[in-house]
N, C-alpha and C positions, 0 to 999 in steps of 0.2 A: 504493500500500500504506500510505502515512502515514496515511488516515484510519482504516484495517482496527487498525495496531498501537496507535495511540493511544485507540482504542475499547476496547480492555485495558486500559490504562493506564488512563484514567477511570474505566473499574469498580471496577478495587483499588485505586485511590485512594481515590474514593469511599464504599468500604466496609470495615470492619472487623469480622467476625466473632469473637466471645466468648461462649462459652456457659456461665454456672454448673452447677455438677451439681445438677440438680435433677428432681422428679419428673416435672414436665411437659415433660420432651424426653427424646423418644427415638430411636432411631436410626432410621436409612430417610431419603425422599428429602421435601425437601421445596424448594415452589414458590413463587417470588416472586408480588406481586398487581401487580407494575409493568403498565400498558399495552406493546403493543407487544413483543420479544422476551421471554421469560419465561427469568428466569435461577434454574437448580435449581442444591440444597445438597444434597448426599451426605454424611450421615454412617455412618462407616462402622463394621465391629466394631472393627477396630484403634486405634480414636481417632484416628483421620485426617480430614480431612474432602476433599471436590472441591465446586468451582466449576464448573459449567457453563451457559454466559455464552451460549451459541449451540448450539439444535440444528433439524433437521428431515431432510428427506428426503436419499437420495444416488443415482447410481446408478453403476458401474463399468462404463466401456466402456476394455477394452485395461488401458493405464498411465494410461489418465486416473479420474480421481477426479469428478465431475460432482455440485454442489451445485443441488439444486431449489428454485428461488425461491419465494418466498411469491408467489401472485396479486396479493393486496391491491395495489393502487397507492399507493391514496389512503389518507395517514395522518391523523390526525383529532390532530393534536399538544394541543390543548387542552383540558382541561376548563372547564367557566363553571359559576357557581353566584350567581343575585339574590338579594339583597334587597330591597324595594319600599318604600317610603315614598312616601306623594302629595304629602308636605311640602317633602320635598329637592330643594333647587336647586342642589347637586351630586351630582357619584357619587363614592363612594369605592374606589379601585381596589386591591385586595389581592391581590400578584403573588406565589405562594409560591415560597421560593428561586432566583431566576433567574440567582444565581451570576453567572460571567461569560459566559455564552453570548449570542449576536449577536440578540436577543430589540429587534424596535422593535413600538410600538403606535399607531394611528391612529385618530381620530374622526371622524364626517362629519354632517352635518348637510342631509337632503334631498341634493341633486345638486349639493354644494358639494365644492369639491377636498379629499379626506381630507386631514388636517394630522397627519402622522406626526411622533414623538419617538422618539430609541435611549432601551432601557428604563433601559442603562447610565448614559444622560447624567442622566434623573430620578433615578437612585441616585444617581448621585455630588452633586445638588442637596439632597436629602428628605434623605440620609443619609453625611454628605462623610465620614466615619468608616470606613463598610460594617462597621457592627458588629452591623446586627441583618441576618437571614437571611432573611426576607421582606420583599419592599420595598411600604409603604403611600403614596399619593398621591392627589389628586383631580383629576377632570376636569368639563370644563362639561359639562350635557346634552347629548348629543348622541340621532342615530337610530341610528345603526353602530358599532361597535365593527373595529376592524381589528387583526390579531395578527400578529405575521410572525415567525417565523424564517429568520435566513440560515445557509447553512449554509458551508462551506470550500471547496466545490468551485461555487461563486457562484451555486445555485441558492435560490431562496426560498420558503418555505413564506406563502403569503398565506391568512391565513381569515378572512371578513365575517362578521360576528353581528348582527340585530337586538336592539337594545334596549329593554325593557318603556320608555316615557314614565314611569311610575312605579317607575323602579327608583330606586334608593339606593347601592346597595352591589352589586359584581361580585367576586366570588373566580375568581382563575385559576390553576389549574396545569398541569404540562405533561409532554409525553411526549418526550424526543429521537426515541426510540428508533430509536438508531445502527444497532444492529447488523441491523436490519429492512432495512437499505439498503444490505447489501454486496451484492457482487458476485463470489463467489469462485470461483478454478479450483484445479483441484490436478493433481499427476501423480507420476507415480514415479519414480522415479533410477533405473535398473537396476544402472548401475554401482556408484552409494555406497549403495542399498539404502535410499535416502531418500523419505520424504513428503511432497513443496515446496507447500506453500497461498500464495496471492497472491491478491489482487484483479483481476480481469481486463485485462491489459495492465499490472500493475503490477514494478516491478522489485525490489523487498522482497518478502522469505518468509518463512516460517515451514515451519522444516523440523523434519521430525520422523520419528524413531527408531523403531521395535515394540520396545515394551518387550523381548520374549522374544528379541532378538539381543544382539552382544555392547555394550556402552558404550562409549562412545567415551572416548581419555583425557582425562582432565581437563587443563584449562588453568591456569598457573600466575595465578592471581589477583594483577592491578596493584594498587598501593597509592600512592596520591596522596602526592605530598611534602607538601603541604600543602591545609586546605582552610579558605576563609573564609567568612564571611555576610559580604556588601557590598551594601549600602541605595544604591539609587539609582546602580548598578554604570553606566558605559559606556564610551566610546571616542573618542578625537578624530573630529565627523563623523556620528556616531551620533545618529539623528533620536529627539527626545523622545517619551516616551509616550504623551502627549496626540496628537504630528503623525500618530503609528504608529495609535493607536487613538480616538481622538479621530472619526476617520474610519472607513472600511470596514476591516475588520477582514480583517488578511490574515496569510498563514504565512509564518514569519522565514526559510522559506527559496528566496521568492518574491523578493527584495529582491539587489538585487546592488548595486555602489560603480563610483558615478560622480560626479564631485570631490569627493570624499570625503564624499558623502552620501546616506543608503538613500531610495531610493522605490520604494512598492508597484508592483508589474507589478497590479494591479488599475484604477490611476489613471490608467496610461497607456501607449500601443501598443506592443504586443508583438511582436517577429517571432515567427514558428512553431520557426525557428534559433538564434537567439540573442538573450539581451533586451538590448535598445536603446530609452534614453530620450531623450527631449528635451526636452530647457530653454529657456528663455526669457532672453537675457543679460539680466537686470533691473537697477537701478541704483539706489539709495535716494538722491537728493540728501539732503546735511547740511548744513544752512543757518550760516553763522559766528554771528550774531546771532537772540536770540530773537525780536525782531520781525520780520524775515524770516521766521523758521519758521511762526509765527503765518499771515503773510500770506500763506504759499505752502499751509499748509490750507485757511485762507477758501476759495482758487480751486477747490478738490475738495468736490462736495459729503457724499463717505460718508466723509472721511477726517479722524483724530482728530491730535492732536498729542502725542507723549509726552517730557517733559522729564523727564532724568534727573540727579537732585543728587548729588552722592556724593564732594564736593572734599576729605574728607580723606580719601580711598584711592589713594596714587600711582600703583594701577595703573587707572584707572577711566580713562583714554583707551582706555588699551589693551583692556580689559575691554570697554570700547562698541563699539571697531572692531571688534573680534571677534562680539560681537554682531548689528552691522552685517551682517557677511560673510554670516552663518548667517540672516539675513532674506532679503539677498537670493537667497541659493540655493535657500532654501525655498520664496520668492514667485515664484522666476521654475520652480521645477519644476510648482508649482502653476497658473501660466499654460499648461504646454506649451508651446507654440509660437507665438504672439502677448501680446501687451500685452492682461490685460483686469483693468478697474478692478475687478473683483468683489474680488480675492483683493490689492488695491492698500490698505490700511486704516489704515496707520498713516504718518505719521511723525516723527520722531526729534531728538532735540536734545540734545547733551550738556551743563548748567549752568555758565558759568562765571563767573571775576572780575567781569565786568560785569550779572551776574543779580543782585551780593547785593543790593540796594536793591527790586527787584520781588520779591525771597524773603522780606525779611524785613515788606515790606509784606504778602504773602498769608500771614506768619506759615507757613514751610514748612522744616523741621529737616532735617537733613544723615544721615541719608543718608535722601531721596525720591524716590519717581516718583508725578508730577502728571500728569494727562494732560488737556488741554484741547480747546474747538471751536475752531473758525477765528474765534471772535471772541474769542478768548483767556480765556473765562470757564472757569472749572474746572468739571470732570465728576466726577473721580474722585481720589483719594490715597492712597497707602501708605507706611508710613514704615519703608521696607525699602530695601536693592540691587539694580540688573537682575539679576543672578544669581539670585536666588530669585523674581523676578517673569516670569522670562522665558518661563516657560511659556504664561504669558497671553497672549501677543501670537502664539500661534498661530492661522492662520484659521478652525482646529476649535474653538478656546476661547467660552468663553460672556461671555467680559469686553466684548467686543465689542457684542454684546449689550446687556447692560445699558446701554455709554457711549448708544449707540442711542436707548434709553428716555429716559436722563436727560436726551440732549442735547433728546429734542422736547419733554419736561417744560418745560424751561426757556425754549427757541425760544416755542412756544406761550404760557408765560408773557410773558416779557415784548412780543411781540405786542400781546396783548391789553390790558395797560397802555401800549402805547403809541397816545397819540391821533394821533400824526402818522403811526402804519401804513398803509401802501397794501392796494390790494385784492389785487397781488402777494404782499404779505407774510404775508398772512390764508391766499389758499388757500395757498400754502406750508407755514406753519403746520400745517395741518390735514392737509395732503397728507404732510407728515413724521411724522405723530402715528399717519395712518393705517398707514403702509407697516410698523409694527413689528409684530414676531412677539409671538405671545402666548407669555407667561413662566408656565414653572412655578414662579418660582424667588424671586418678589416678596417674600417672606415671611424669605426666607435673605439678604437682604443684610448685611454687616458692617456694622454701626453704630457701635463701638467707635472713637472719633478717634483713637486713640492705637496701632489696631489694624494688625500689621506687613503684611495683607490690605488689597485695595483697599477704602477708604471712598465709595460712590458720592453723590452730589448728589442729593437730592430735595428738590423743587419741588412744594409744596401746590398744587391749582386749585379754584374754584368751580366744579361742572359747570352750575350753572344759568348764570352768566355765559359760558360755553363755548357751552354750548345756544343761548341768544340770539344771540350773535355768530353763530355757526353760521347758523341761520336770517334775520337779516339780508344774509349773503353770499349764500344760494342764491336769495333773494325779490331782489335788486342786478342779478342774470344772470338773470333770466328773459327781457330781451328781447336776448340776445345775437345779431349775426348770426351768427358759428360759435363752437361747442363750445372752452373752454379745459380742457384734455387733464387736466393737474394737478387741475382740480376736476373733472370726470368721474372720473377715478383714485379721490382721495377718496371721492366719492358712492356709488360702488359697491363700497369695502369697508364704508360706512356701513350701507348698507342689508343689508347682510350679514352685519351684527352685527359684523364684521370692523374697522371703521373706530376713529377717535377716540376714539368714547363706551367700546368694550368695552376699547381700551388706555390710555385716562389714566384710565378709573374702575372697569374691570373688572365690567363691570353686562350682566344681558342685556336689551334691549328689544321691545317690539311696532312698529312703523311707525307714526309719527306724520305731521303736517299739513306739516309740513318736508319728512320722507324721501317724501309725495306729489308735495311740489310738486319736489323733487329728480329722482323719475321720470320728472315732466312735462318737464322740462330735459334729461334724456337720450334719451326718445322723440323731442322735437323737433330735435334734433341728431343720432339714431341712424345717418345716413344717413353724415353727414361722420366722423363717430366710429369707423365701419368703415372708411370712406376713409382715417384716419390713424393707424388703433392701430398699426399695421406698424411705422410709422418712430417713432412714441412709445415703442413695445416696446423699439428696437431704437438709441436715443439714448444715443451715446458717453458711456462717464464713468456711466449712470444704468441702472438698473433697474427697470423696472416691465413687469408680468403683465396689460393691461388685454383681456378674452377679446371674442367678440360682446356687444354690449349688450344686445340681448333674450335671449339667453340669462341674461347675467347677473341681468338683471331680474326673469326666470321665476323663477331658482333665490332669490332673493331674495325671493320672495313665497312658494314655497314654506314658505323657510324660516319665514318670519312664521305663515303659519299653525298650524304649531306650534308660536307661540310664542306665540302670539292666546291671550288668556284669554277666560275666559267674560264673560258682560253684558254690558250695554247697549256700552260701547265697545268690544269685541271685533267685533259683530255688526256695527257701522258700519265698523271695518276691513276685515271680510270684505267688505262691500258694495262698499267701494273699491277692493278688490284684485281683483274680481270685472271690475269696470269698468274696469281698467287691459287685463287679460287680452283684453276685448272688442275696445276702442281697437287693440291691440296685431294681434287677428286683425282685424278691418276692416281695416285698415292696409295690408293685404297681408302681412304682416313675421312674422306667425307660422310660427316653424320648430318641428322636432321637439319641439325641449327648450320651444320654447312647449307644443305641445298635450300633450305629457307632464304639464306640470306642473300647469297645464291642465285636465287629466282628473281627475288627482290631488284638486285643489281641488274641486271639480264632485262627486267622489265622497264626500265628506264633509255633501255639503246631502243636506238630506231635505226634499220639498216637505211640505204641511200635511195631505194626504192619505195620504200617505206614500207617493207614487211616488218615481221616482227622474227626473222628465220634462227638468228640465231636462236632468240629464248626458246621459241616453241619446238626446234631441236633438241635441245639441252633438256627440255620439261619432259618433251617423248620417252628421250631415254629413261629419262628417271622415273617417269611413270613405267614403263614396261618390263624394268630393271627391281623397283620396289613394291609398286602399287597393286599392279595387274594381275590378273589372278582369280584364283574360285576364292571365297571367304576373305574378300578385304578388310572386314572389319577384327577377325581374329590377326591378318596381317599389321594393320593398325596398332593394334591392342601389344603387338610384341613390339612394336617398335618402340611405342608408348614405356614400355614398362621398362626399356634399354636407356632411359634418356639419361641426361647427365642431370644430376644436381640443380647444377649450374645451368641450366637452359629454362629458358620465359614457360615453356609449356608443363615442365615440372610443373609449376607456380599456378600456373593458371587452371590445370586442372584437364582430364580426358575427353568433354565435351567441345572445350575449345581446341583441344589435340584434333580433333576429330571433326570439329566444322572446318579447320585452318586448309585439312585437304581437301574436303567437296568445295570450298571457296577458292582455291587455288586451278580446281578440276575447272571449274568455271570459267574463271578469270580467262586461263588458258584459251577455254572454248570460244567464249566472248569475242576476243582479240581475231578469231578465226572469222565468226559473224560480223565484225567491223568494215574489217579490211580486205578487199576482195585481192590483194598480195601475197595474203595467206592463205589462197585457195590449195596449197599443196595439203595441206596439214586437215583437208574437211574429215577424211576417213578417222582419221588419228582424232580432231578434235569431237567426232562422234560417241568414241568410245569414253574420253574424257568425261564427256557433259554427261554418258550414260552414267559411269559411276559416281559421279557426284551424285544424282538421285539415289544411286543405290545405296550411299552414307549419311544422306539427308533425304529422307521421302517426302517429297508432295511439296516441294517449295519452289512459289513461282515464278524465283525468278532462273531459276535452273531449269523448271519447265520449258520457258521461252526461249532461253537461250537455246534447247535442244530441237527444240520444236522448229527453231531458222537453220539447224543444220541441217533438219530433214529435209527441209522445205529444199534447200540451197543443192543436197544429194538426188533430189527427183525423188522424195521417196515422199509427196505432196498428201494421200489422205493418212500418211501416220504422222506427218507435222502438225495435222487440221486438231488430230484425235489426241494429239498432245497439247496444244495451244490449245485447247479446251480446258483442259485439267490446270495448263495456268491461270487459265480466266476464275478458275470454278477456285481456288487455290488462296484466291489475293486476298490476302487480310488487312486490318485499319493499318497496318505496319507499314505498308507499303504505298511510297507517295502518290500522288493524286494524278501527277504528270505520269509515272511510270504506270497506271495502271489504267490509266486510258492507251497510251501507246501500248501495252500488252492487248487489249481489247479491238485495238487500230489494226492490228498484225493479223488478229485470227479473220478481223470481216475481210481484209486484203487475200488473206489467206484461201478463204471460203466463194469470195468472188472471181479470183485470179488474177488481182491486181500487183500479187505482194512482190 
């Protein structure tokens, strides 16, 4: 029932009715223009007004009350509205009021892994105040757009949008609409003569009276002893707001106390009886001396150092231990039930007598917190207390983040100046540059030295000297006998725009002579590189995502295609990427997400006649090669169940496995019925359009299309007797334009005009 009463609550909060007396209102009913439940305003003769916030049908069986559900399933939460520009090499995203609701956003790029952000985390970057009502930011081009809402009871609204290539600007807004989503039962009291509404299976009601009986007596109204506003209110124990929401967003009344610290039942196993957590006893060593602390980061390689100054606050032992305590209950709730270095990031050092001579050399004032790498150069500086920093050092916090950034800035830096660097050093370098998330937030850093916020480290680079170094390293490894994992890692967020180049200089690129000879380096390794990703994936203490290589490879070429400009050098890229694809299917090695992507490319050329010969070549084969056959859909099904990991159709699930090739059979076909240049391909494009039917039944636009080969083969009354079944077939799905021209074809058809 807490979702049903709170759903009131949000309404009259949200609203406030005031009407002047004026000529233009008058009395009678009037209706919201909201999406989703439509909430009416009664006003009435007496100058009263009603709210109603929920209606529709009912029916009365007995003492039950029986509420009839809206059909709709599917709710369509957002609206989108472009802008286009050909010029813009960002989009600017305008999310109207998104308040505090559980709202994340995602881009994708071709069949690269969407990269979702909470909308709340880009608020509190773009606008750390929350003072303006709509929130404005930008994103890279992307091809998808992804919207999500989560809602409280852990289900998620996901919706994918194609994006115009020349769009500019995205306007989004949105519908909750909650009350489309109850679920309610009612019944009668016979005894108290009451009318109990609850959500199905819920234990809250909402009871209710007939007016025309008697009133119940009124209750003496409590009156608080006292009442205050208190900023930043909590309790010994009590998880901060950032730990609370920072993460999945759960209800305060999901959280129970265990040693005296709240954790979401969202985060972790539940019984069905009673909730029960588990921790992980974690243990932060405190090193006595700062070079120790120094040297026991070196040994970690994601873990920062944070020294804390603050010698004239007598409580500031105690104040650290304390601090101490509440990391480690925090770190090890966050483990569950073993040690994992993910959520391991910081550690700890309190400054004392024996620091003043390194304080006052790094010029560093009382009261600080410095945070350093394992080679003790500085990241970051505030010239504040843990007490007001300590929110940062949560594993949801973004501060982490940035040390991230700075730390490769500077690794990377002086690398490169140094001449006595090894080849270990270099890919390292680059393999740390690569592994960083892309920042909304480059722009918002604290610059101010004097500022009681962290001041982070930035480290200028030459990208042309980056570049070079780069391409020396990969041309160094071309004759390796096996694959070194770390530069593989790198190479293929490079190529995926992902890498180095997009996070130390935030630039987007085409595939150059490097990122070729880079491929060539993974092809020729691809073998050992799936023999080792497992335990590379999966190396203590470290992180890394590295998926199949020809996969990644396809998706990476994809992606280059639209990113390929026009002219002379765009054309010679295609050429090459064209040729890697070939290499890749001769090989043997071409999987799904190859001929996917594959196809994809292929369908973008237009020969100089204007057939379409190569793809529909290329498609043949691989149709008669994988497709073709008795039982395609058990053929489907093994392909399905081979897929990597790493591939968009894992993800998305066997339905969409499975429309991707009657939509592909189609496409195919289509291309044939277009262009009468593709008249060689009619027999081939016959058998096509048949099997799409026979992996998708009865859908009209696969009817039509099959129905104009017939037509087009002489084989005129099985076209007729099919373009029938399209006609017979068209649902509201199908637009208004396409299903007159489907209707336009069979009378053509039936007269012998077609």
């Amino acid at each position: 029932m807490r979702n049903f009463t709170w759903s009131f609550l949000l309404f009259f909060a949200g609203m406030f009715v005031a009407f002047s007396q004026t000529k233009g209102i008058e009395k009678g009913t009037y209706l919201s223009t909201n999406k989703g439940g439509k909430i009416k305003l009664n006003l009435l003769d007496n100058n009263k007004y009603e709210l109603v916030f929920y209606s529709g049908g009912y029916e009365i069986k007995g003492d039950s009350l029986v509420f009839l559900k809206n059909t709709n399933t599917t709710i369509n939460r957002f609206d989108l509205s472009f802008v286009k520009d050909k010029k813009a090499k960002k989009v600017k995203i305008k999310f109207l009021n998104p308040s505090y609701n559980s709202f994340y956003i995602g881009t994708q790029k071709g069949t690269e892994t969407v990269q979702y952000q909470r909308l709340s985390d880009i608020k509190t970057k773009v606008d750390p105040e929350w003072t303006n009502t709509d929130l404005d930011f930008e994103i890279e081009k992307a091809d998808f757009l992804y919207l999500v809402y989560e809602d409280y009871d852990g289900k998620s609204d996901v919706s994918k949008y194609a994006l115009p290539k020349d769009v500019s600007e995205v306007t989004i807004n949105y519908d909750l609409a909650v009350l489309n989503d109850l679920n309610l039962v009612g019944f009668f009291d016979q005894k108290t003569k009451e009318l109990k509404i609850s959500e199905q299976h819920g234990k809250d009601l909402l009871v209710f009276i007939n007016e025309k009986d008697e009133k119940p007596a009124k209750t003496p109204e409590v009156v608080a002893l006292e009442t205050q506003v208190i900023k930043n209110w909590t309790y010994p124990g009590k998880s901060s707001y950032d730990d609370i929401y920072g993460g999945t967003a759960v209800d305060s009344a999901t959280y129970n106390l265990v040693d005296a610290a709240a954790v979401p039942v969202a985060d972790y196993a539940v019984d069905s009886t009673a909730a029960t957590y588990t921790k992980y006893d974690f243990k932060l060593k405190i090193e006595n001396n700062l070079k120790k602390a120094i040297e026991a980061t070196k040994t970690v390689s994601n873990k920062f150092l944070v020294v804390v100054v603050d010698s004239k606050n007598k409580t500031a032992k105690e104040s650290f231990d304390a601090f101490i305590k509440e990391q480690e209950t925090q770190t090890g709730y966050n483990m569950y039930d073993a040690y994992n270095a993910q959520y391991d990031t910081y550690n700890y050092y309190l400054a004392g007598a024996d620091d003043k001579k390194w304080l006052k050399n790094n010029k560093i004032s009382d009261p600080s917190i410095i945070i350093l790498n394992g080679e003790g150069n500085q990241l970051a500086v505030a010239k504040s207390d843990l007490a007001t920093q300590q929110y940062q050092f949560s594993y949801y916090g973004d501060l982490y983040k940035k040390l991230q950034r700075a730390n490769a800035f500077l690794f990377i830096d002086k690398v490169l100046k140094n001449k006595k660097a090894t080849d270990s050093d270099l890919i390292a370098a680059f393999n740390k540059a690569s592994l960083l998330e892309t920042s909304y937030d480059s722009d918002y850093w604290v610059s101010d030295s004097n500022s009681s916020e962290f001041v982070i480290t930035k480290t200028a680079l030459d990208q042309k000297v980056v570049a070079q170094t780069w391409k020396k390293l990969i041309e160094a490894h071309q004759k390796d006998a096996k694959p070194n994992m770390y530069l593989v890692e790198a190479i293929l967020k490079e190529i995926q725009n992902q890498g180095f180049t997009k996070q130390l200089f935030n630039t987007d690129r085409i595939l150059n002579d490097t990122d070729f000879l880079a491929i060539d380096y993974l092809l020729k390794h691809s073998e050992d590189i799936e023999n080792n990703r497992t335990d590379f994936n999966n190396k203590d203490g470290e992180l890394h995502t590295v998926g199949n290589v020809v996969s990644e490879i396809s998706s990476a070429l994809q992606q280059n295609l639209y990113l390929s400009q026009d002219g002379v050098s765009g054309e010679m890229n295609k050429e090459k990427i064209n040729s890697i694809y070939k290499k890749i299917i001769a090989s043997g090695k071409g999987n799904f997400d190859v001929y996917k992507n594959y196809f994809y490319y292929l369908g973008q050329i237009e020969e100089k006649d204007g057939s379409n010969t190569t793809y529909l070549r290329e498609f043949n084969t691989y149709f008669d090669s994988t497709l073709a056959g008795p039982s395609p859909i058990e053929k489907l099904d093994a392909i399905f169940s081979g897929l990597d990991s790493s591939s968009s159709y894992s993800y998305d699930g066997w339905n969409s496995f499975k429309n991707y090739h009657s939509d592909i059979c189609n496409s195919a076909a289509w291309t044939v019925v277009l262009k009468p240049e593709n008249a060689n391909f009619l027999k081939d494009a016959i058998k096509w359009s048949e099997y799409s039917l026979i992996v998708t039944k009865n859908n009209p636009y696969y009817l039509d299309t099959l129905a104009q080969l017939y037509y087009k083969d002489g084989q005129k009354q099985k076209a007729i007797e099919t373009q029938v079944l399209a006609v017979k077939y068209i649902t509201p799905d199908v637009d208004e334009e396409t299903s007159s021209q489907m209707k336009e074809v069979l009378t053509k058809m039936s007269n012998g005009t077609y």
